[in-house]
Legacy VTK file of the C-alpha trace (Angstrom):
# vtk DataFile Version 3.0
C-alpha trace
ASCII
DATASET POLYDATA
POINTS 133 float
50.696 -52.705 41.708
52.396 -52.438 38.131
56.192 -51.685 38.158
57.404 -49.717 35.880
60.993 -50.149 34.640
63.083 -47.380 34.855
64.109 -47.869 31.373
60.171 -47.916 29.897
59.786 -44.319 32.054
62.518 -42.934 29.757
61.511 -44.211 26.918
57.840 -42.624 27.560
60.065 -39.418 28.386
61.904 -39.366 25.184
58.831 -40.041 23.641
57.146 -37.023 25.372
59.904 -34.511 24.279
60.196 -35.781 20.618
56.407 -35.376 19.967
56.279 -32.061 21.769
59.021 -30.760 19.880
57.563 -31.750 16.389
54.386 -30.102 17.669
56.010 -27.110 19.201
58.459 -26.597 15.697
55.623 -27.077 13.855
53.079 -24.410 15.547
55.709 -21.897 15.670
56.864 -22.360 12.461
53.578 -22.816 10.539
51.414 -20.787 12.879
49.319 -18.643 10.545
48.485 -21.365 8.214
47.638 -23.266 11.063
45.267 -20.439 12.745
43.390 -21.047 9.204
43.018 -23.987 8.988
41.741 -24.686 12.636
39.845 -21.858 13.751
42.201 -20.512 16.351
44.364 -17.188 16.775
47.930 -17.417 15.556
49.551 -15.911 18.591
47.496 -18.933 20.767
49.466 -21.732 18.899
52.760 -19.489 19.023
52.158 -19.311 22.662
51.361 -22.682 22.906
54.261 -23.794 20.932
56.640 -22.303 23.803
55.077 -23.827 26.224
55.425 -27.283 24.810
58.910 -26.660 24.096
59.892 -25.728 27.789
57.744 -29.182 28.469
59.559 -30.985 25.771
63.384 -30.038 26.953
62.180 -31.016 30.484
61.184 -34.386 29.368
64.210 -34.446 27.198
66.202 -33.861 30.160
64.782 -35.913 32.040
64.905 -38.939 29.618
68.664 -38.602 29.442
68.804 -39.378 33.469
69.461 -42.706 34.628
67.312 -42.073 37.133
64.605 -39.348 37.023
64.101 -37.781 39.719
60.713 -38.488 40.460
59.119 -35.205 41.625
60.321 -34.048 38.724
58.558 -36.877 36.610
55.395 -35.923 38.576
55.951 -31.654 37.779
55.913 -32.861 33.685
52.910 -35.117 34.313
51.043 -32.602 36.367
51.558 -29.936 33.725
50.498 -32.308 30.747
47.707 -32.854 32.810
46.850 -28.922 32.739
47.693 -28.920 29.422
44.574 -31.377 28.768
42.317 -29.084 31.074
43.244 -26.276 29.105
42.529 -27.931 25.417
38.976 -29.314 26.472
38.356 -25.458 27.290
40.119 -24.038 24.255
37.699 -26.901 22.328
34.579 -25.843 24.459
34.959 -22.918 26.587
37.252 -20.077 24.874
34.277 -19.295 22.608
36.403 -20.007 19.611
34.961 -21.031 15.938
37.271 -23.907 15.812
36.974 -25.474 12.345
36.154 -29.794 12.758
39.897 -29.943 11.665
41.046 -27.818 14.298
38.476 -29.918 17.422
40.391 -33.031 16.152
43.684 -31.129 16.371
42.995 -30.250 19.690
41.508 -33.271 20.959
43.885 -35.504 19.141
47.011 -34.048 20.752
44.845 -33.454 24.279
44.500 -37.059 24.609
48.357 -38.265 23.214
49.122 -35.358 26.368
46.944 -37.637 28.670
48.328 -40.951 27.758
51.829 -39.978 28.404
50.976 -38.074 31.934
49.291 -40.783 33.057
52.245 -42.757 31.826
55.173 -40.786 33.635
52.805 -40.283 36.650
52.092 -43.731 37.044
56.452 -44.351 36.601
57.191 -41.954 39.066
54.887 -43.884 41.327
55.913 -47.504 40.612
59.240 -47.010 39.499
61.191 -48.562 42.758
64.744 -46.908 41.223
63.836 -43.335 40.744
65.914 -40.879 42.450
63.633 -39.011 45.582
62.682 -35.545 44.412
LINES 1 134
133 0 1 2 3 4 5 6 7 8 9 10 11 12 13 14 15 16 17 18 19 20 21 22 23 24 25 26 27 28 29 30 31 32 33 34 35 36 37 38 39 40 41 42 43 44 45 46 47 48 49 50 51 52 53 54 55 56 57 58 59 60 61 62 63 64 65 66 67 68 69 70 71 72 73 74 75 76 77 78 79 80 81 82 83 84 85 86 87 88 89 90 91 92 93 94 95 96 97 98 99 100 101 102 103 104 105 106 107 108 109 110 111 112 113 114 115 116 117 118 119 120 121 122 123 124 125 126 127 128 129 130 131 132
Protein backbone atom coordinates (compact mmCIF):
# COMPACT_ATOMS: atom_id res chain seq x y z
CA UNK A 1 0.00 0.00 0.00
CA UNK A 2 1.33 3.63 -0.93
CA UNK A 3 2.10 5.92 2.09
CA UNK A 4 1.39 9.08 1.86
CA UNK A 5 3.46 11.68 3.75
CA UNK A 6 1.75 13.83 5.87
CA UNK A 7 3.46 16.70 4.39
CA UNK A 8 2.38 15.70 0.45
CA UNK A 9 -1.51 15.48 2.04
CA UNK A 10 -1.12 19.20 2.87
CA UNK A 11 0.36 20.19 0.12
CA UNK A 12 -2.61 18.49 -2.04
CA UNK A 13 -4.82 20.45 0.65
CA UNK A 14 -3.35 23.78 0.03
CA UNK A 15 -3.53 23.00 -3.38
CA UNK A 16 -7.30 22.17 -3.13
CA UNK A 17 -8.20 25.51 -1.36
CA UNK A 18 -6.02 27.79 -3.63
CA UNK A 19 -7.66 26.45 -6.87
CA UNK A 20 -11.11 26.51 -5.35
CA UNK A 21 -10.74 29.90 -4.27
CA UNK A 22 -9.52 31.26 -7.73
CA UNK A 23 -12.53 29.37 -9.10
CA UNK A 24 -14.96 30.41 -6.46
CA UNK A 25 -13.58 34.48 -6.73
CA UNK A 26 -13.77 34.13 -10.13
CA UNK A 27 -17.54 32.72 -10.61
CA UNK A 28 -18.80 35.10 -8.16
CA UNK A 29 -17.13 37.85 -9.38
CA UNK A 30 -17.49 37.34 -13.16
CA UNK A 31 -20.71 35.38 -13.03
CA UNK A 32 -22.82 36.92 -15.79
CA UNK A 33 -20.12 37.00 -18.30
CA UNK A 34 -19.48 33.65 -17.42
CA UNK A 35 -23.33 32.41 -17.75
CA UNK A 36 -22.60 33.75 -21.50
CA UNK A 37 -20.08 32.43 -22.35
CA UNK A 38 -20.87 28.79 -21.12
CA UNK A 39 -24.39 28.21 -21.45
CA UNK A 40 -25.36 28.13 -17.82
CA UNK A 41 -27.59 30.40 -15.42
CA UNK A 42 -25.72 33.06 -13.51
CA UNK A 43 -27.21 32.34 -10.14
CA UNK A 44 -25.87 28.36 -10.77
CA UNK A 45 -22.15 29.54 -10.85
CA UNK A 46 -22.92 32.15 -7.94
CA UNK A 47 -24.24 29.25 -6.07
CA UNK A 48 -21.61 27.19 -7.02
CA UNK A 49 -19.01 29.67 -6.22
CA UNK A 50 -20.16 29.46 -2.37
CA UNK A 51 -20.03 26.21 -2.26
CA UNK A 52 -16.46 25.92 -3.39
CA UNK A 53 -15.50 28.54 -1.09
CA UNK A 54 -16.90 26.76 2.12
CA UNK A 55 -14.82 23.63 0.42
CA UNK A 56 -11.84 25.77 -0.17
CA UNK A 57 -11.52 27.32 3.63
CA UNK A 58 -12.02 23.68 4.80
CA UNK A 59 -9.12 22.51 2.85
CA UNK A 60 -7.36 25.66 3.77
CA UNK A 61 -7.87 24.79 7.25
CA UNK A 62 -7.07 21.77 7.05
CA UNK A 63 -3.72 22.29 5.18
CA UNK A 64 -2.54 24.54 7.98
CA UNK A 65 -2.83 21.33 10.52
CA UNK A 66 0.08 19.37 11.27
CA UNK A 67 -1.94 16.69 11.30
CA UNK A 68 -5.36 16.54 9.57
CA UNK A 69 -7.64 14.98 11.12
CA UNK A 70 -8.49 12.36 8.90
CA UNK A 71 -12.31 12.10 8.90
CA UNK A 72 -12.14 15.36 8.15
CA UNK A 73 -9.76 14.75 5.06
CA UNK A 74 -12.32 12.06 4.03
CA UNK A 75 -15.69 14.80 4.57
CA UNK A 76 -13.59 17.25 1.78
CA UNK A 77 -12.89 14.23 -0.43
CA UNK A 78 -16.36 12.85 -0.19
CA UNK A 79 -17.86 16.21 -1.08
CA UNK A 80 -15.39 16.80 -4.12
CA UNK A 81 -16.50 13.59 -5.02
CA UNK A 82 -20.30 14.91 -5.14
CA UNK A 83 -19.13 17.78 -6.60
CA UNK A 84 -17.97 15.55 -9.74
CA UNK A 85 -21.46 13.68 -9.67
CA UNK A 86 -23.10 16.83 -9.80
CA UNK A 87 -20.96 18.43 -12.92
CA UNK A 88 -21.35 15.20 -15.16
CA UNK A 89 -25.23 15.95 -14.55
CA UNK A 90 -25.04 19.72 -14.92
CA UNK A 91 -22.93 18.61 -18.40
CA UNK A 92 -25.60 15.88 -19.27
CA UNK A 93 -28.60 15.79 -17.21
CA UNK A 94 -29.81 19.49 -16.14
CA UNK A 95 -31.06 19.93 -19.72
CA UNK A 96 -28.85 22.92 -20.10
CA UNK A 97 -27.55 24.41 -23.67
CA UNK A 98 -24.08 24.46 -22.40
CA UNK A 99 -21.92 26.16 -25.05
CA UNK A 100 -18.50 23.54 -26.04
CA UNK A 101 -16.66 26.24 -23.90
CA UNK A 102 -18.78 25.84 -21.05
CA UNK A 103 -18.70 21.29 -21.34
CA UNK A 104 -14.87 21.87 -21.14
CA UNK A 105 -15.36 24.27 -18.22
CA UNK A 106 -17.26 21.86 -16.52
CA UNK A 107 -15.46 18.83 -17.28
CA UNK A 108 -12.11 20.44 -16.95
CA UNK A 109 -12.62 21.53 -13.34
CA UNK A 110 -14.88 18.07 -12.67
CA UNK A 111 -11.89 16.08 -13.25
CA UNK A 112 -8.99 18.60 -11.37
CA UNK A 113 -12.09 17.96 -8.37
CA UNK A 114 -11.48 14.14 -8.91
CA UNK A 115 -7.78 14.09 -8.91
CA UNK A 116 -7.47 15.87 -5.70
CA UNK A 117 -10.39 13.67 -3.84
CA UNK A 118 -8.91 10.79 -4.80
CA UNK A 119 -5.72 12.38 -3.62
CA UNK A 120 -6.82 13.45 0.04
CA UNK A 121 -8.94 10.22 0.21
CA UNK A 122 -6.25 8.05 -0.58
CA UNK A 123 -3.92 10.39 2.37
CA UNK A 124 -6.40 10.02 4.84
CA UNK A 125 -6.14 6.32 4.23
CA UNK A 126 -2.35 5.80 4.03
CA UNK A 127 -1.24 8.58 5.94
CA UNK A 128 0.05 6.54 9.26
CA UNK A 129 0.33 10.24 11.23
CA UNK A 130 -3.07 11.67 10.76
CA UNK A 131 -4.89 12.58 13.77
CA UNK A 132 -8.22 9.91 14.29
CA UNK A 133 -11.36 11.78 13.33
Amino acid sequence: MFKMSSTFLRRVLATDALLGLAMGVSHLLAAEAMAERFGMPAPWLRWGALIVLAAAAMAGWLATRSRPAAGAVRLLAAGNFGWVVASLWVVWGAGLSLTTLGMGWVLLQAVTVFVLAELEWGGASATPTLAAA
